[in-house]
N, C-alpha and C positions, 0 to 999 in steps of 0.2 A: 450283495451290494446293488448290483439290479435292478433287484427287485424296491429295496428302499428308493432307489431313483425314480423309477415307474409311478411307486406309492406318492411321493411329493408330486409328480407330474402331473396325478390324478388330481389328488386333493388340494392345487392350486390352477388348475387348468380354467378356471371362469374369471381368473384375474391379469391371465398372459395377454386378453385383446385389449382391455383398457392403459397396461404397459406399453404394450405394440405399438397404440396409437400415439403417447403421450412420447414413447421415444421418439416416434418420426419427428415430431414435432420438433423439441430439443436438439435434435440431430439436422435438422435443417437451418433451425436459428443459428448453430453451432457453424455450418458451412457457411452463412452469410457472414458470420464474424470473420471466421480464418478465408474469407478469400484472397485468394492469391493475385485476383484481376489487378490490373492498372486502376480500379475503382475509387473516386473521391469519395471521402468522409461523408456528401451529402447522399450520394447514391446507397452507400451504407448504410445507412441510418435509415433512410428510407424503407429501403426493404427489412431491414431488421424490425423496425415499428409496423409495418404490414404484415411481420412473421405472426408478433405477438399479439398484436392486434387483433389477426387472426384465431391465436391459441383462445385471448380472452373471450371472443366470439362463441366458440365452440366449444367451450371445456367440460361441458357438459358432457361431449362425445368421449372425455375423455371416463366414464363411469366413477370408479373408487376415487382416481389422482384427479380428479376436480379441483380440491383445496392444495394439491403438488402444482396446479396450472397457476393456480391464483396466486399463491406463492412464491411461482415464479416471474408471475408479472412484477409482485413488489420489490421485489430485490432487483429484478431489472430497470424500474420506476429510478432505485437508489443508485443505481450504478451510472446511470444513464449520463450525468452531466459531463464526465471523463471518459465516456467510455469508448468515444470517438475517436479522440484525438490521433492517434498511431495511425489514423486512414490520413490525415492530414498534416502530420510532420513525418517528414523521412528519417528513415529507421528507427522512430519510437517503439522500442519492441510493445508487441500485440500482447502478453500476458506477462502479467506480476514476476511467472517464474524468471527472466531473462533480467528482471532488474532484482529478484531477489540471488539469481546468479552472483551479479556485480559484489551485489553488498556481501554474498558470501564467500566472494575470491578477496576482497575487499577485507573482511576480519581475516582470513587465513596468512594473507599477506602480512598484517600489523601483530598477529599473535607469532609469525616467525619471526619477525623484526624485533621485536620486542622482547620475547622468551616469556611472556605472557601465556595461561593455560586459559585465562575467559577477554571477552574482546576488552579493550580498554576504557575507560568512562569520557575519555577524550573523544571518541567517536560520537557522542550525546552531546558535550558542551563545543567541540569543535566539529561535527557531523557537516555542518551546512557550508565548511570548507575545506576540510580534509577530505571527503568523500566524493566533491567532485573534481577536487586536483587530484585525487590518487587515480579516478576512472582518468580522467581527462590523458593523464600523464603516460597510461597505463598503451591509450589509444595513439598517441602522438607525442612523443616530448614537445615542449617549447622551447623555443630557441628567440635570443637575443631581441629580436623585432617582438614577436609576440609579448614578451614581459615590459617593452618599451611602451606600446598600445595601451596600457592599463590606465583606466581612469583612476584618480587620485582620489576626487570624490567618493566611488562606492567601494574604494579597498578602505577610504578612512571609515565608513559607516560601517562598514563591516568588520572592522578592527572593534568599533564600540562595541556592535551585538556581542560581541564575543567575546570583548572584556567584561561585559554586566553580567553575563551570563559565567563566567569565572568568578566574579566577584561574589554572586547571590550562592553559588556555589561554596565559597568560603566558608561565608557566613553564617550557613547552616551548619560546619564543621564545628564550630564554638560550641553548638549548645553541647553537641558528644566530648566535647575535649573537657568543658567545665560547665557541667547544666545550673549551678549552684549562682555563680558568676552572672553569666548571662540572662537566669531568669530576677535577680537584682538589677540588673540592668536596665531589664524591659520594665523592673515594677517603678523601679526610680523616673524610666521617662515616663511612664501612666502619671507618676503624681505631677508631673515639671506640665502633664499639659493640661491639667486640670485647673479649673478657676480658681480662683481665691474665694470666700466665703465671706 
């Protein structure tokens, strides 16, 4: 076993300095992200775009992972418009995992509730407000005064999204219940909107 260890060590030993490097790199953008400091969103950003700024300078140092550097400019290029924000709203969690946390105490919660084995299709067509009254709830009940507070206007508009969005739902249910039906239906309005000759 050793000796097969040795044997790989050898026969990739001219690619570990161009890794070495290319990790420092990564491993430093990595610590300007997860800083712990009191630092503003601008000061972060800042040095993070000097990090890679940097890398893109230099990538060349990095030998083989040249096109691993470059590639990782683009994806940061993509990231980049969001990718601030948790330095400048308090407690935005810093990585995906923390809100995909939420949303997966979030199914486990609705699949007990429910006696469901997969999460519910309600979570998709009422997602944009069940999921943040369940977190909401989860963190603080509401109490009397806060449900008093509620504008009337964007609970009505949000009643709509949510009905259209039930409704277009429906509707798609017809053509499985009777394809027969409904695709007469659709051909009967094609003639009704068509000219006369």
């Amino acid at each position: 076993m050793r000796g097969l260890i040795e044997h790989g060590l050898q026969q990739t030993a001219a690619l570990w300095p161009d890794i070495e490097r290319a990790y420092q790199w990564i491993h430093r953008a990595a610590h300007i992200l997860n800083s712990h400091e009191d630092t503003d969103a601008a000061t972060v950003q800042r040095r993070f775009n000097g990090m890679v700024g940097a890398m893109a300078r230099h990538r060349d140092r990095a030998g083989s992972l040249s096109g691993a550097i470059d590639h990782f400019g683009k994806v940061t290029r993509s990231y980049r418009p969001g990718l601030f924000h948790c330095y400048a709203v308090p407690d935005l969690p810093r990585t995906n995992n923390d809100l995909e946390h939420e949303f997966g105490a979030q199914r486990y919660h609705e699949r007990r509730a429910t006696g469901r084995k997969t999460a519910s299709p309600a979570a998709v067509l009422r997602g944009e407000a069940r999921l943040v009254a369940a977190i909401a709830t989860r963190q603080r009940p509401p109490n009397g005064a806060d449900l008093g507070c509620v504008d009337r206007e964007q609970w009505k508009d949000l009643r709509q999204r949510l009905d259209r969005r039930r409704q277009a739902r429906t509707l798609r249910t017809r053509f499985r219940r009777n394809p027969a039906a409904y695709l007469a239906e659709l051909e009967q309005k094609a003639c009704q909107l068509s000219l006369p000759a």
